[in-house]
ZAMARGU-4260 file (C-alpha; in steps of 0.2 Angstrom, whole numbers, plus 5000, padded with zeros to 4 digits):
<rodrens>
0) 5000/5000/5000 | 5008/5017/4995 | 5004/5034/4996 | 4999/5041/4979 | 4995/5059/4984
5) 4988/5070/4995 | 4977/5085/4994 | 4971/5098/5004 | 4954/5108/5002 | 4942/5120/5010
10) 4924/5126/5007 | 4924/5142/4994 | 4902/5139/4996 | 4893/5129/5009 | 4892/5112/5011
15) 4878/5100/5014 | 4886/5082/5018 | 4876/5070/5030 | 4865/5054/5030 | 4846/5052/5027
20) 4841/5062/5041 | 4850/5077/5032 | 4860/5083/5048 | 4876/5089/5046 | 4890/5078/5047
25) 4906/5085/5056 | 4918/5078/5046 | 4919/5074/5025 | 4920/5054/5023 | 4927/5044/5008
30) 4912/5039/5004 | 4907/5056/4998 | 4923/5060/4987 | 4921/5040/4981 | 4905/5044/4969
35) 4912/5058/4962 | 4929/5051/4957 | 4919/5037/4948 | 4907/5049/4939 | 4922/5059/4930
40) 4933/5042/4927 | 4917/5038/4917 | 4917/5056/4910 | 4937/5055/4906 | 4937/5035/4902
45) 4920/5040/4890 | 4931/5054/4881 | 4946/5044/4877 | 4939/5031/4870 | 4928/5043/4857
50) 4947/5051/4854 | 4954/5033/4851 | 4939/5028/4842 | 4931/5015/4854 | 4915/5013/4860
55) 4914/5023/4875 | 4899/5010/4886 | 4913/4995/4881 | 4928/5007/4888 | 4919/5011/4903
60) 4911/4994/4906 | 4927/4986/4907 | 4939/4999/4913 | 4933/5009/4928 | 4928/4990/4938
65) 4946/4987/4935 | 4951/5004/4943 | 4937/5007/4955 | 4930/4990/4961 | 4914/4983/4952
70) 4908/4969/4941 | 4917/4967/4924 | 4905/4955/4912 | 4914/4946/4899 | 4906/4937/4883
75) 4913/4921/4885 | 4916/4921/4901 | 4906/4920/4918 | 4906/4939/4927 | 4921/4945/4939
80) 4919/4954/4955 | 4934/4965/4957 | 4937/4976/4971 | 4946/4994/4971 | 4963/4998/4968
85) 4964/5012/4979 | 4959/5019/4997 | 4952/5037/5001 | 4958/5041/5016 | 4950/5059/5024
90) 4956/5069/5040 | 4945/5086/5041 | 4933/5098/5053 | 4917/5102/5045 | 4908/5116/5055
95) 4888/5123/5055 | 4888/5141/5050 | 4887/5156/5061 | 4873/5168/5063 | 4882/5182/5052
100) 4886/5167/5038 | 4870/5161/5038 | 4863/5176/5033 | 4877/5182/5020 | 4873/5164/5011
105) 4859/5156/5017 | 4844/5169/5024 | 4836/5182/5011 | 4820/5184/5022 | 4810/5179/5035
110) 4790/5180/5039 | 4778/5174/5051 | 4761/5171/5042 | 4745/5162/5047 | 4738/5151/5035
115) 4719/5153/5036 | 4713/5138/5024 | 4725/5128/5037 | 4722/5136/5053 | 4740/5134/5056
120) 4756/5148/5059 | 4769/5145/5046 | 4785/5153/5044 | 4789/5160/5025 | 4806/5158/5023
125) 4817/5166/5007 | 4831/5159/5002 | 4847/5168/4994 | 4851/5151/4983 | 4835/5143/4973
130) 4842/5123/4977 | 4840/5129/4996 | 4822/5133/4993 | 4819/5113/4991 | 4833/5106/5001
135) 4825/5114/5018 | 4807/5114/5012 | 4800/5109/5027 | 4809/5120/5038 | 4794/5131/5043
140) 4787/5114/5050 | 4800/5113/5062 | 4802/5128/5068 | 4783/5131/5073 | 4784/5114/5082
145) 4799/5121/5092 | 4792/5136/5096 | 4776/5127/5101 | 4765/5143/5092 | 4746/5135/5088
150) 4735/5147/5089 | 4734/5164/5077 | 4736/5175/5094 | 4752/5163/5096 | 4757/5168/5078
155) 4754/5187/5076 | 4762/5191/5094 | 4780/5180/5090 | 4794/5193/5091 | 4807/5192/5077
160) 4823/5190/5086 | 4816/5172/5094 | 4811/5169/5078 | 4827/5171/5068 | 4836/5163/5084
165) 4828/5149/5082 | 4829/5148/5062 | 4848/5148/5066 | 4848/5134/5076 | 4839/5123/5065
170) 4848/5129/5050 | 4864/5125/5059 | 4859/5105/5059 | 4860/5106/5042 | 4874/5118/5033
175) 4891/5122/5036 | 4909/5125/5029 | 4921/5113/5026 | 4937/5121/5039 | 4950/5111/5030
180) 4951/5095/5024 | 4967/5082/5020 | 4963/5070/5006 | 4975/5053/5004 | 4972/5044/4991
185) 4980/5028/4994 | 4986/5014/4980 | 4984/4996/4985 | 4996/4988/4971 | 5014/4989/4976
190) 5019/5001/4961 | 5011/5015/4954 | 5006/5013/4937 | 4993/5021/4926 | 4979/5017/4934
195) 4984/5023/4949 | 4988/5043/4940 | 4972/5042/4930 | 4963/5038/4944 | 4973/5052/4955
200) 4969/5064/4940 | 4950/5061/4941 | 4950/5064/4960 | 4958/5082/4954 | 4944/5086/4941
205) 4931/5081/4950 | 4937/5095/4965 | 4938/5107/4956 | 4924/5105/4943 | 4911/5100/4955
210) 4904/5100/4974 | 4900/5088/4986 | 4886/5085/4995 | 4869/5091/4993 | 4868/5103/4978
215) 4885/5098/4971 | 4877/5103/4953 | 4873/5119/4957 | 4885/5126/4965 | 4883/5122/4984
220) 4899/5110/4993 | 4912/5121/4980 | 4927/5116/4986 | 4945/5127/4984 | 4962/5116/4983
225) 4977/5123/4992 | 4989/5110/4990 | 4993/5094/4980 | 5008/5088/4985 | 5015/5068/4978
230) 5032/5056/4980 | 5028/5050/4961 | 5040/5059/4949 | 5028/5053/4935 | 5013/5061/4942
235) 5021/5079/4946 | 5024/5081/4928 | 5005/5079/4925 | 4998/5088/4939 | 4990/5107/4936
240) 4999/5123/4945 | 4990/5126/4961 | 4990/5143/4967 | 4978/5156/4972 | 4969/5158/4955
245) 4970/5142/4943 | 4971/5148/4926 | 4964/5142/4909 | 4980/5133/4902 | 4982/5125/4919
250) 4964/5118/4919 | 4966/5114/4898 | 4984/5105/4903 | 4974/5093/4918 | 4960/5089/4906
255) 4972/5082/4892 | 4985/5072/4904 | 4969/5063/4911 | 4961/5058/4892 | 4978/5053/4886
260) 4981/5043/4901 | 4963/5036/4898 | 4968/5031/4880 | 4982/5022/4887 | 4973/5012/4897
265) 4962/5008/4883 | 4977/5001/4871 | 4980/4988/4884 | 4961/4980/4883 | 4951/4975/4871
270) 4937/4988/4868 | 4925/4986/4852 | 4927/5000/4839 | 4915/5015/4838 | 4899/5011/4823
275) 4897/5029/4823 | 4909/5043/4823 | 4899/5058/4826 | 4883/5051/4836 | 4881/5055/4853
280) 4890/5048/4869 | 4878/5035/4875 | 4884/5044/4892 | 4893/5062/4897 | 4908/5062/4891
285) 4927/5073/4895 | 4926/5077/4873 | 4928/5093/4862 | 4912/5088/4852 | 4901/5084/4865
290) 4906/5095/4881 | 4907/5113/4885 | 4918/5118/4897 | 4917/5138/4903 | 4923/5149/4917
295) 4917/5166/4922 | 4932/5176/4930 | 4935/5188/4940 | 4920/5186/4951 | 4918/5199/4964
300) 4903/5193/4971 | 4907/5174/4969 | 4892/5167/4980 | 4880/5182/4973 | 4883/5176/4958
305) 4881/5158/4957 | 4864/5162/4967 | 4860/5172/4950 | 4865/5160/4940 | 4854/5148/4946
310) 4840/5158/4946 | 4844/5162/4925 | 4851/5144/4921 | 4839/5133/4932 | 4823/5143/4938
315) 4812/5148/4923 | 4825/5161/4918 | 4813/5172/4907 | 4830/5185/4908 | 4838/5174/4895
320) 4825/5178/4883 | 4833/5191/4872 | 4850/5182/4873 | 4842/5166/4865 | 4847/5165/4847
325) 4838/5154/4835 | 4824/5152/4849 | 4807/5161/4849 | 4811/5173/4860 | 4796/5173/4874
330) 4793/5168/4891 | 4784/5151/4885 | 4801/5146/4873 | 4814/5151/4886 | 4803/5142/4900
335) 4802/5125/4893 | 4819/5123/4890 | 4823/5130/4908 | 4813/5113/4914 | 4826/5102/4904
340) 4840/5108/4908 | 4837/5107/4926 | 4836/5087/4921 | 4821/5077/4923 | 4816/5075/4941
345) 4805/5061/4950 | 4786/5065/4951 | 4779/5075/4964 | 4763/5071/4973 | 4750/5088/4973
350) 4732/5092/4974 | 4729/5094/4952 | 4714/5090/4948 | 4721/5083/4933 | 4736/5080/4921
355) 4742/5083/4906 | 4752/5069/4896 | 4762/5079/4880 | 4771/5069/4867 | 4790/5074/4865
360) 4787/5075/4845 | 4773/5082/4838 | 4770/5093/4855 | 4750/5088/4857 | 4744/5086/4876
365) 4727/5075/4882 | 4721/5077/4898 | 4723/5063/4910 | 4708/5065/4924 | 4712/5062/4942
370) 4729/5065/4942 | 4738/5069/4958 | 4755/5074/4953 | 4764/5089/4949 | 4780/5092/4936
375) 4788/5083/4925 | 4791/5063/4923 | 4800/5055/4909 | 4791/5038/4905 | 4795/5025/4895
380) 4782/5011/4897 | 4771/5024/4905 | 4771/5016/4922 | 4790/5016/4924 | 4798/5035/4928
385) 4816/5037/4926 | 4827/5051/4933 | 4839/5059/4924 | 4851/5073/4932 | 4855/5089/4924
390) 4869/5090/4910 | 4876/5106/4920 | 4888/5108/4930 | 4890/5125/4942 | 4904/5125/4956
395) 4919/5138/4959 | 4937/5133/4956 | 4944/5149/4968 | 4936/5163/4976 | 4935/5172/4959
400) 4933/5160/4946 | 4917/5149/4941 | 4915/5133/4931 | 4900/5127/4918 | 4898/5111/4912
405) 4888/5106/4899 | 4887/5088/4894 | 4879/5083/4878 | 4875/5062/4877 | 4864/5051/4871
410) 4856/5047/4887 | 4842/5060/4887 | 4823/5055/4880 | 4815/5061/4865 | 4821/5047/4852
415) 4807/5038/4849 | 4787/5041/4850 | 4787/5028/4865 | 4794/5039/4877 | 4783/5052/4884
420) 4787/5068/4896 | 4773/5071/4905 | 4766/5086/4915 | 4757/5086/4927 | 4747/5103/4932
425) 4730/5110/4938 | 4714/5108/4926 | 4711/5128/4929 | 4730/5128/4921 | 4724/5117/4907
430) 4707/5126/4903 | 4722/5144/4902 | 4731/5133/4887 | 4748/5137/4901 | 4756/5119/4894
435) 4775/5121/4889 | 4776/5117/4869 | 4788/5103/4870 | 4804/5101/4860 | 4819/5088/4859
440) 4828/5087/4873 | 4843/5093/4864 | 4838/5111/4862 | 4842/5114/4879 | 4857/5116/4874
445) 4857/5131/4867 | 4855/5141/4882 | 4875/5140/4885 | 4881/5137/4868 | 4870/5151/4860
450) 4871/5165/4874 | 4874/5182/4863 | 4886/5187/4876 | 4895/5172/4877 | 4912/5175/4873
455) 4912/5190/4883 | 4903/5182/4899 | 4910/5166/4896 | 4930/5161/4894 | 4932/5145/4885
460) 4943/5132/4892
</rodrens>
């Protein structure tokens, strides 16, 4: 077992890690950082093999088990179970925000209000970052069952400084900042190889290009490197400069070292060859054709702005509008692909009276009586749902630079008249014609790649 490298990183956003009951976990486990070095090896392992003209679901059926433990199923040959040639090992201090933090990132506004249909006090809480909004939706629940308020004299006479105290006390179960954090990755074989550096390589891209934790798509669980240090002389020549701000060619010089290393790996198994050249990854893929990579620089506001984003990338960003080329530039147009791009999410129970089915293809929509959903659900057989994440990717790199993603792969609906995207809404919604006109899925693309300010917002890596 030999040390392979070691890392050290601090929160540039906040950070939601924790188990099913969502409180905050005091310390950042492997367990976390394991999902999302897997994620980009598919990514990077996809990549190369489109560069070296392999299929890319062969590549990463048969190399990332080899490199991160799984099942690796052979024609002739009965499946292998292969375990992980490497260790995470993690020594850091996670702590819950203060009262001054929580309200710089976390707090926009907070309301007492009596629900009269209900008969019940709720709190009405606004939230600075939209994914908070849904992460801590039933807040306002906990907070009146703490305080112990019931009656609508209860709720109209609660002072605001108990209120907010206890607001940041709950809140603190839930959010914090990672302090510091010292990542080992650990190689079991008794010699660095390839496999070992790729795999390092990953673990590098994924820290810097995407969260963890709750919200790791969107910008929450950002995390800032401050030192990569390695014995390997191999693996110091491809490593990026660290320093307070990475730059471009630094970022462009990690990329490529981790796809050629990929395509190495590739040589030295046999992967079938690529039917078609310029279709689609079947799944995201690290790729010039078929991923965008952008960073906005010299960010003053670097939490202010990622809130923003979200609100014009991911929450009906009608702003976007007029910066739409190509697209009907209205509310309805810019609003449907604002759903997709968020990614496909499960169903969600809600009192609709009814529900609308629409066809991906020719955009015609029946109404479905009784239905008690709400929002969108990709079906295939129409009794099976499906959820598909977003192909964006929004984290800081340093406390002045942030990263977009955009994967484009095959692995999104609208391919065939079998597959529906169905939304659910109210009849007296229906009855108002307010149904999104539906397009491929594709087209949500455009809102990055066709932004009329995009080489002046947006650098190109």
């Amino acid at each position: 077992m030999k040390e392979l490298i070691n890392i050290t990183v601090k929160s540039l956003t906040p950070i939601m890690i924790g188990g099913a009951d969502k409180s905050l976990d005091s310390v950042l486990r492997g367990a976390s950082l394991r999902g999302m070095l897997r994620w980009w090896s598919r990514a990077t392992v996809a990549g190369a093999a489109i560069q070296a003209g392999k299929d890319e679901l062969d590549a990463v059926n048969k190399i990332i088990p080899m490199l991160l433990g799984g099942t690796i199923k052979k024609e002739s040959e009965a499946s292998k179970t292969v375990s992980s040639r490497i260790k995470i090992i993690v020594n850091s201090n996670v702590r819950p925000l203060n009262s001054n933090e929580l309200y710089r990132y976390v707090i926009q506004r907070v309301d007492p209000i009596w629900d009269n249909r209900k008969r019940r006090c709720k709190v009405r809480i606004t939230y600075k970052h939209q994914r908070l909004s849904l992460l801590f939706m039933d807040l306002s629940k906990e907070i009146i069952r703490a305080l112990n308020i019931r009656s609508y004299d209860q709720c109209r006479k609660i002072k605001m400084d108990v209120l907010k105290r206890e607001l940041e006390k709950v809140l603190s179960n839930y959010i914090g900042f990672l302090e510091k954090a010292d990542i080992k990755l650990v190689t079991l074989s008794k010699k660095i190889s390839t496999e070992d550096r790729f795999i390092a390589l990953n673990l590098i891209i994924g820290l810097i290009f995407s969260g963890v934790g709750k919200g790791a798509r969107r910008g929450l669980g950002a995390l800032k490197i401050e030192r990569i240090n390695t014995e390997d002389d191999e693996l110091k020549k491809l490593l990026p400069r660290i320093a307070d701000h990475i730059k471009a060619d630094q970022l462009r010089y990690l990329i490529n070292n981790a796809l050629k290393l990929g395509i190495e790996l590739i040589n030295k198994v046999n992967i079938n060859s690529r039917n078609n050249s310029t279709k689609l990854p079947a799944i995201p893929a690290i790729h010039p054709n078929y991923s965008d990579f952008f960073i906005i620089v010299d960010c003053q506001d670097l939490w202010g702005i990622i809130c923003r984003l979200n609100k014009e990338l991911f929450l009906r960003p009608w702003s976007l509008g007029k910066k739409l080329r190509g697209i009907q530039n209205s509310k309805q147009s810019v609003n449907q692909l604002a759903h997709y791009i968020l990614g496909l999410p499960r169903s969600g129970k809600g009192r609709s009276e009814s529900g609308i089915e629409v066809n991906i293809f020719n955009g015609t929509a029946k109404l479905i009586k009784g239905s008690n959903k709400t929002g969108f659900v990709y079906s295939i057989e129409r009794k099976k749902e499906a959820r598909r994440a977003s192909p964006v990717f929004l984290s800081a790199i340093d406390k002045n630079t942030i990263s977009i993603i955009v994967f484009k792969s095959e692995d999104w609906p609208g391919k065939s008249n079998s597959e529906i995207l169905e939304w659910f809404t109210t009849k007296n919604q229906l009855n108002n014609r307010n149904i999104p006109r539906v397009v491929t899925l594709y087209t949500a693309y455009k809102i990055l790649q066709n932004l009329e300010d995009g080489r002046s917002f947006f650098n190109r890596i």
